[in-house]
Every structure is written in structure tokens, then in C-alpha cells.
N, CA, C and O atoms as a DFTB+ gen file, in Angstrom:
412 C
 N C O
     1  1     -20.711     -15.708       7.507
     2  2     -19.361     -15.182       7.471
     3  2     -19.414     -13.749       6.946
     4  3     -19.928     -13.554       5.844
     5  1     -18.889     -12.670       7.700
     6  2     -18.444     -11.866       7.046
     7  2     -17.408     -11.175       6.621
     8  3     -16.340     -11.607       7.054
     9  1     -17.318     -10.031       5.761
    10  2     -15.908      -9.517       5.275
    11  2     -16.135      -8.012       5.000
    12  3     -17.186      -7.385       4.871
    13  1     -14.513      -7.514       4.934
    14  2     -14.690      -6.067       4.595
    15  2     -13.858      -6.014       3.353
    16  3     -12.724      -6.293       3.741
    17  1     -13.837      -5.885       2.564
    18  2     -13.123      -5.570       1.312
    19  2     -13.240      -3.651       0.990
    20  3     -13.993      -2.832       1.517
    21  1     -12.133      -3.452      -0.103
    22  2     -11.475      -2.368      -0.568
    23  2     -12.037      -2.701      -1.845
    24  3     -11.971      -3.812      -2.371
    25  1     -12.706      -1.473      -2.412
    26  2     -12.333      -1.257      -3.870
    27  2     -13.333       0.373      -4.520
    28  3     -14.541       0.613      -4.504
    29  1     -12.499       0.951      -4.877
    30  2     -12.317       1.958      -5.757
    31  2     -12.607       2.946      -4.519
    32  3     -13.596       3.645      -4.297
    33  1     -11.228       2.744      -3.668
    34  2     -11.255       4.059      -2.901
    35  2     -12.468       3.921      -1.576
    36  3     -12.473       4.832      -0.748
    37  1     -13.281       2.985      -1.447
    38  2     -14.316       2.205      -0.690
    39  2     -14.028       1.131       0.391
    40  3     -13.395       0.086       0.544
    41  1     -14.616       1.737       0.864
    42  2     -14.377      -0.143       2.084
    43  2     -16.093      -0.517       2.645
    44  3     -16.949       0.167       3.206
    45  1     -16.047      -1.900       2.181
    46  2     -17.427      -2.389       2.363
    47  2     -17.570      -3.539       3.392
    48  3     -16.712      -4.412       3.528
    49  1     -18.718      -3.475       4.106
    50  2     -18.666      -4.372       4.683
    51  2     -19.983      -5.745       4.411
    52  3     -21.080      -5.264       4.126
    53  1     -19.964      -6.626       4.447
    54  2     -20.517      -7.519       3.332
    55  2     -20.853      -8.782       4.513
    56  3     -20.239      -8.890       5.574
    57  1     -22.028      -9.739       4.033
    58  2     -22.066     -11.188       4.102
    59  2     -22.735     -11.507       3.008
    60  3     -23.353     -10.724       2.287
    61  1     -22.565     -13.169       2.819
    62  2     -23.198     -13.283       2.137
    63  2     -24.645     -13.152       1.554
    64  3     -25.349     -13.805       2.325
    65  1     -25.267     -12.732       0.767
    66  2     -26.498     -12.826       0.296
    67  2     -26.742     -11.091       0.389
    68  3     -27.648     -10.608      -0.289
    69  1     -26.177     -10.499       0.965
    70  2     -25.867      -8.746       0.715
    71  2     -26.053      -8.341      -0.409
    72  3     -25.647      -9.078      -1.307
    73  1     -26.657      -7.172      -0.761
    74  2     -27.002      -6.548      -2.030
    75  2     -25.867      -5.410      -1.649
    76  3     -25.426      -5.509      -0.505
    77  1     -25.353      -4.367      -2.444
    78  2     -24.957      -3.157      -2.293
    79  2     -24.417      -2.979      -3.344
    80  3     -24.048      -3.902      -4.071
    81  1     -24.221      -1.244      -3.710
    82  2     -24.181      -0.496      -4.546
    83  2     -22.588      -0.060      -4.551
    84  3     -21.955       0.312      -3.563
    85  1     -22.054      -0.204      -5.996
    86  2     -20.551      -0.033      -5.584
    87  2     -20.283       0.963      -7.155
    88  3     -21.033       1.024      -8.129
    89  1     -19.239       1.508      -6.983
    90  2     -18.650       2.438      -8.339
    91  2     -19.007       1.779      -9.472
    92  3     -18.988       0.549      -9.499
    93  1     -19.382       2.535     -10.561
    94  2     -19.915       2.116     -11.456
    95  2     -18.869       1.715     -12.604
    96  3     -17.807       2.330     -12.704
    97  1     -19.191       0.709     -13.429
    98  2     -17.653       0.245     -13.998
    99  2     -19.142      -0.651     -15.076
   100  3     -20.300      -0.963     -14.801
   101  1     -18.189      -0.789     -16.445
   102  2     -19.090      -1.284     -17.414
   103  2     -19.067      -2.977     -17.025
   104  3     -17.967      -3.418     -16.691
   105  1     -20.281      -3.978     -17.056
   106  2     -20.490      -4.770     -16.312
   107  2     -21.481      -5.250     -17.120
   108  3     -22.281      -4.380     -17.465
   109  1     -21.759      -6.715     -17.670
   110  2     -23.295      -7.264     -17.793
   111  2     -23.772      -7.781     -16.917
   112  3     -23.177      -8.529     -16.141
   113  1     -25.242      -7.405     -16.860
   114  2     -25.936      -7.871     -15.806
   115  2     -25.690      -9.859     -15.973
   116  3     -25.738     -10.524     -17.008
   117  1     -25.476     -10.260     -14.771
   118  2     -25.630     -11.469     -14.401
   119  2     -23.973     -12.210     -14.941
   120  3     -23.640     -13.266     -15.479
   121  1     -23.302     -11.059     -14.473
   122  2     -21.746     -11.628     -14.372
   123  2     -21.168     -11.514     -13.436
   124  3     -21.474     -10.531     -12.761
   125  1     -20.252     -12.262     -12.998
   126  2     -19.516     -12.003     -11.743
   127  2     -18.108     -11.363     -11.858
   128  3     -17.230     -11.220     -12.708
   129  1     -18.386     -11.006     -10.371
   130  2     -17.225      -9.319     -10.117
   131  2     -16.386     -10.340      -8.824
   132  3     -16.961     -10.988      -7.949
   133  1     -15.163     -10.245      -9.005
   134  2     -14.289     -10.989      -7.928
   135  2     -13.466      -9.700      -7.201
   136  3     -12.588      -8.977      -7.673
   137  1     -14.017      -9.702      -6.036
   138  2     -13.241      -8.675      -5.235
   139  2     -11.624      -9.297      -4.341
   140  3     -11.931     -10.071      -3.433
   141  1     -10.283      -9.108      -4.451
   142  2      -9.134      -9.868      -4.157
   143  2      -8.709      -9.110      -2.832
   144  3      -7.821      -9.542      -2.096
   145  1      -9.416      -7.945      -2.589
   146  2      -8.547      -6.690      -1.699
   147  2      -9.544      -7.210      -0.620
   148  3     -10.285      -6.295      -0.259
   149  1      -9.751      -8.181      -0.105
   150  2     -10.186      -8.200       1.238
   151  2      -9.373      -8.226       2.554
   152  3      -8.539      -9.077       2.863
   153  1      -9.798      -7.041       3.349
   154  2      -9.062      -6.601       4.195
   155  2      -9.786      -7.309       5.933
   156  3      -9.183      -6.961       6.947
   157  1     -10.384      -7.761       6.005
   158  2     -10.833      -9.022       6.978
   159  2     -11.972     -10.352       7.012
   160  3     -13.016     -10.279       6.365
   161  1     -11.821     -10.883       7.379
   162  2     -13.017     -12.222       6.616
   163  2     -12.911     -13.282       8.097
   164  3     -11.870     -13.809       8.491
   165  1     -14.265     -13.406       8.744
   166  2     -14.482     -14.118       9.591
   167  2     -15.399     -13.116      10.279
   168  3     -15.630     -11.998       9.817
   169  1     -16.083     -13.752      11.809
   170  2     -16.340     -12.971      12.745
   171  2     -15.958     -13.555      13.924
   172  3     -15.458     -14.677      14.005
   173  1     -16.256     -12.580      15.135
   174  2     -15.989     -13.187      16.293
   175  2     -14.057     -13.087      16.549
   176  3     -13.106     -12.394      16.191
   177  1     -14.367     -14.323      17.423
   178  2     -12.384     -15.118      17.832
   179  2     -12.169     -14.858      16.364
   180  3     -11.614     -13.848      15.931
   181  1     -12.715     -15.977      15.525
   182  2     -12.008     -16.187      14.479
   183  2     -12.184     -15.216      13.203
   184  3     -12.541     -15.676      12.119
   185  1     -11.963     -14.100      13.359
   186  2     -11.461     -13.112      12.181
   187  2     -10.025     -13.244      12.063
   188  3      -9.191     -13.398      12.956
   189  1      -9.857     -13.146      10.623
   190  2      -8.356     -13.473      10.223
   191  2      -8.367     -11.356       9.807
   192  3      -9.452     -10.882       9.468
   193  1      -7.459     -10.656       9.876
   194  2      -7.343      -9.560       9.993
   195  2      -5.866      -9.264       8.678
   196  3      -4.679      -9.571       8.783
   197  1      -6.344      -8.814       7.939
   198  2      -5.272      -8.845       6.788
   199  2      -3.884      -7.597       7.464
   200  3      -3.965      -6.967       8.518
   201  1      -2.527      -7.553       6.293
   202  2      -1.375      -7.061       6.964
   203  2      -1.335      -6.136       5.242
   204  3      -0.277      -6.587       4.804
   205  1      -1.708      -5.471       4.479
   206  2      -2.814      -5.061       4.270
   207  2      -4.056      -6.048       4.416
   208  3      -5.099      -5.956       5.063
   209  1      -3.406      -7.296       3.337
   210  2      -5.035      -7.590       2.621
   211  2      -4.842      -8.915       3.551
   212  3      -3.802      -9.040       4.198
   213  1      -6.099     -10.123       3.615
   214  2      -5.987     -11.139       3.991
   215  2      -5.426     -12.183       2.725
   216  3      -6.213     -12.347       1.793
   217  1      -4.147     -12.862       2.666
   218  2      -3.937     -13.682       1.122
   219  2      -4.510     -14.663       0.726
   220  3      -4.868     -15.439       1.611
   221  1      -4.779     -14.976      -0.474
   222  2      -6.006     -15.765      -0.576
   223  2      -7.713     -16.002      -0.620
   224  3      -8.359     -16.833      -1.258
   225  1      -8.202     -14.852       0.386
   226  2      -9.336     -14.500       0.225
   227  2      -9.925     -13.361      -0.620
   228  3      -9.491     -12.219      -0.764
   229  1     -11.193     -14.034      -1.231
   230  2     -11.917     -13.012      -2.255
   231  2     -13.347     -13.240      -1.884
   232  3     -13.763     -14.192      -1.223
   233  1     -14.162     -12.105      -2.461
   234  2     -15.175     -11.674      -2.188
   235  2     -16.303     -12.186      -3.948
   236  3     -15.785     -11.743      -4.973
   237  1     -17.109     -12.679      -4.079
   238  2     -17.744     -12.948      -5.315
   239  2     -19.208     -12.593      -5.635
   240  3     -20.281     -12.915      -5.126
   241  1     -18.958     -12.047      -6.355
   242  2     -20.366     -11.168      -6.446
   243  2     -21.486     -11.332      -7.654
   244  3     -21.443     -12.525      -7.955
   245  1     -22.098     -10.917      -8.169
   246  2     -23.043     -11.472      -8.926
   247  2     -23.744      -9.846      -9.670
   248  3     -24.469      -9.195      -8.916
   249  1     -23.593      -9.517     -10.513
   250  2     -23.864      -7.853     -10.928
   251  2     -25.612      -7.975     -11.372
   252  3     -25.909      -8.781     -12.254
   253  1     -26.513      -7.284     -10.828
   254  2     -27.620      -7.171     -10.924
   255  2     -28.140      -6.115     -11.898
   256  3     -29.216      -6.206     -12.488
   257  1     -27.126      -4.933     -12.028
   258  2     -27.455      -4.040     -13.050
   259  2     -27.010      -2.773     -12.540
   260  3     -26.936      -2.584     -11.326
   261  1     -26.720      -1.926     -13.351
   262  2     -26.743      -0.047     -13.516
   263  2     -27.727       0.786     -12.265
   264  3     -28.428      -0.205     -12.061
   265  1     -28.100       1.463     -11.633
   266  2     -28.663       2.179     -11.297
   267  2     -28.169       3.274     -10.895
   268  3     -26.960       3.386     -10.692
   269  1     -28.984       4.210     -10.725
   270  2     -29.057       5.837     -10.211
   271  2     -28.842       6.200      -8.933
   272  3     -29.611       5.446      -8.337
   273  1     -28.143       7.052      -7.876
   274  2     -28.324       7.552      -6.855
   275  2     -29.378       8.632      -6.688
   276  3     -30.054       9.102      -7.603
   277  1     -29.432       8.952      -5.464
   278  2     -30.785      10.320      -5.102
   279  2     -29.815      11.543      -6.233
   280  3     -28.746      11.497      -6.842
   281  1     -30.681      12.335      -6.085
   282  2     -30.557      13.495      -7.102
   283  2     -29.954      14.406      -6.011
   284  3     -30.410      14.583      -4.881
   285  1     -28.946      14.901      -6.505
   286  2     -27.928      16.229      -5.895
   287  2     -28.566      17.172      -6.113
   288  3     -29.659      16.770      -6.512
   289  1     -28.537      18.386      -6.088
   290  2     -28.991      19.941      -6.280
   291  2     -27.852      20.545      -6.009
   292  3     -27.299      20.185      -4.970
   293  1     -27.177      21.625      -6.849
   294  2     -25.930      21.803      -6.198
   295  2     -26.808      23.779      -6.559
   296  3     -27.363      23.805      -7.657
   297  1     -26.874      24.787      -5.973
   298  2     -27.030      25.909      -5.990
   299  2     -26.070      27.348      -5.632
   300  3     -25.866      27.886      -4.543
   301  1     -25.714      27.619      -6.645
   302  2     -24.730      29.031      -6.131
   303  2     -25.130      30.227      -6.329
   304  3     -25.623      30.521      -7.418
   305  1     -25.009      31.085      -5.400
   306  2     -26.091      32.667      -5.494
   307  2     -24.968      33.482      -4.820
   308  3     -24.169      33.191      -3.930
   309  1     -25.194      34.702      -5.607
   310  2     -24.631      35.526      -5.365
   311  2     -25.365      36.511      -4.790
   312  3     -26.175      37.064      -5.533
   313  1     -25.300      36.873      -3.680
   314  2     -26.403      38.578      -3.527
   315  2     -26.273      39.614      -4.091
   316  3     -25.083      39.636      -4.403
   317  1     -26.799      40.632      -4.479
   318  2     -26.773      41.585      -5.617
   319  2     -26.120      41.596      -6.223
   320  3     -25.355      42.559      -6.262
   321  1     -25.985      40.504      -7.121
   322  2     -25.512      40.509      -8.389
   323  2     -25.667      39.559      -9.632
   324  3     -24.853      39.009     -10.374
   325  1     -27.391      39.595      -9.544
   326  2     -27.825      38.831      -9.616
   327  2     -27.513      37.556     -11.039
   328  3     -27.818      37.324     -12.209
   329  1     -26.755      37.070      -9.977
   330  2     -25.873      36.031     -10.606
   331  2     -26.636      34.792      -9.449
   332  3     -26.846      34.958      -8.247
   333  1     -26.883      33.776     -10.140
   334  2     -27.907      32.305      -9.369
   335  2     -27.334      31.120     -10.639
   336  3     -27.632      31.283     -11.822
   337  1     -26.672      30.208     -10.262
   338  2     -26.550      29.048     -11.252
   339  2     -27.101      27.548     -10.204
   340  3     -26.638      27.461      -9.067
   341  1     -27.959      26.602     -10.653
   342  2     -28.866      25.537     -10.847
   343  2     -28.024      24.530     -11.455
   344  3     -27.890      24.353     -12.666
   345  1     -27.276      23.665     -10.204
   346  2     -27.488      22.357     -11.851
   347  2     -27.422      20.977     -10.725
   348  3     -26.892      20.904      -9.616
   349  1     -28.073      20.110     -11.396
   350  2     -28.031      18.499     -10.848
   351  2     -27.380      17.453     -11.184
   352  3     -26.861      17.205     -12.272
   353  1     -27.414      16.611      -9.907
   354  2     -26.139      15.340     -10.866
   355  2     -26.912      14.364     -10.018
   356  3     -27.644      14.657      -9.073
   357  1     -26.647      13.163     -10.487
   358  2     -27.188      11.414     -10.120
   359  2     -26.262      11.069     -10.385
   360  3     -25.830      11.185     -11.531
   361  1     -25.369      10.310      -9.064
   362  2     -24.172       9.635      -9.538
   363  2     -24.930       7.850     -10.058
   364  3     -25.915       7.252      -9.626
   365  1     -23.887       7.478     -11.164
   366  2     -24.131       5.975     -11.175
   367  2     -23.251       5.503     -10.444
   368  3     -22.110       5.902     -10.213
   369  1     -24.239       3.970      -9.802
   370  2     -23.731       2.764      -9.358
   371  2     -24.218       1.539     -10.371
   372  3     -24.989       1.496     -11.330
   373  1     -23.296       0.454      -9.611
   374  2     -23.183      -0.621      -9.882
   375  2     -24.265      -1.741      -8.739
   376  3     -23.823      -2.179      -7.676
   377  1     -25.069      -1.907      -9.028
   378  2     -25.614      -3.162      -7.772
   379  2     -25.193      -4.184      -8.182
   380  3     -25.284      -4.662      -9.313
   381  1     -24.498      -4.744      -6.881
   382  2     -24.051      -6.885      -6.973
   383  2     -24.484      -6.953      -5.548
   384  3     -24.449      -6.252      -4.537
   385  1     -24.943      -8.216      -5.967
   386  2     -25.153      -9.231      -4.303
   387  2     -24.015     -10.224      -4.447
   388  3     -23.680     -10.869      -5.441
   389  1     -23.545     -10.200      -3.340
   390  2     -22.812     -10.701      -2.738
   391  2     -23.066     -12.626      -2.627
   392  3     -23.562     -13.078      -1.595
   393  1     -22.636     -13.651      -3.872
   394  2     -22.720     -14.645      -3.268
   395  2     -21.710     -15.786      -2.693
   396  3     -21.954     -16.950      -2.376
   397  1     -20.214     -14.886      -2.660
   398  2     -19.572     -16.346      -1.751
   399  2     -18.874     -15.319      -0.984
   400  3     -18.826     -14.151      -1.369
   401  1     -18.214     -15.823       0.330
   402  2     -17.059     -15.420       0.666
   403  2     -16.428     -16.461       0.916
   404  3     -16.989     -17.427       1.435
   405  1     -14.899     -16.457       0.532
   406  2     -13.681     -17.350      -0.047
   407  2     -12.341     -16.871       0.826
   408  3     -11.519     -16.025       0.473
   409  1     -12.348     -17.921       2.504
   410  2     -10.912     -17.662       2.983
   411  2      -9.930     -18.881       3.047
   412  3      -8.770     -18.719       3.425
């Protein structure tokens, strides 16, 4: 079964046993995250297609831990004047696998 759920400005698309990386939000590892904003759940004929959301269905997840994204480089230069600023960012995520979907 799969689903697409909403959350933090995101739309994911998911089955069960799915790993993925979502906004980072304070979390212990090996707790579960209940996603409510699911916006379709099924495949095929039988997808139920939410009016926003589908009612009743949620998404349940399982939080694996904190991690890092690739490293940004962000660089601004000026030509003769010699003005050059350097700086980096790693956004955090959140990893959960995905273990139920609930319609």
C-alpha cells in the first residue's frame, strides 16, 4: 500500500518499510511519529484521494535518529573589490521508516 502525506511544508511519498528523511524536530530515537495529513492512500482503482486530506488515515513511523545533509558551499565575490565571503551549512534531518499505513 501506498501513501502521500503532508508535513512541514513537504509532500512524501511512502510504503511501507520506506526509510526517508524528513524536517528535523526533537525526537528519541525508537519512537513513533504519527503522520494525520495524508493526502492519498491506496494504489491502482483503489486509491481513496483526499478533499484535502483522506479522514481517518495516518501514516506511522518509527524515528531512527538525527542526521546531516550533503554540505552546501554558499560563495559571494565581488570583482575588484576585493571583497570574497565563504560560508557552509548541513541542513538537519530527521530519519523514520515508515511502518504502517492506516486507511
Amino acid at each position: 500500500m501506498e501513501a502521500v502525506f503532508r508535513d512541514g511544508g513537504h509532500q512524501y511519498k511512502v510504503s511501507e518499510g520506506d526509510t526517508l528523511d524528513i524536517e528535523y524536530r526533537e525526537a528519541e530515537s525508537g519512537s513513533k511519529l504519527e503522520f494525520s495529513e495524508v493526502l492519498l492512500v491506496g494504489e491502482g482503482a483503489e486509491a481513496r484521494i483526499g478533499t484535502p486530506t483522506v479522514s481517518g488515515a495516518k501514516v506511522v513511523a518509527k524515528v531512527i535518529g538525527p542526521v546531516k545533509g550533503k554540505k552546501v558551499i554558499v560563495t559571494k565575490f565581488r570583482r575588484r573589490k576585493d571583497s570574497r565571503t565563504r560560508r557552509g551549512h548541513r541542513q538537519s534531518y530527521l530519519r523514520v521508516q515508515v511502518e504502517s499505513i492506516e486507511a
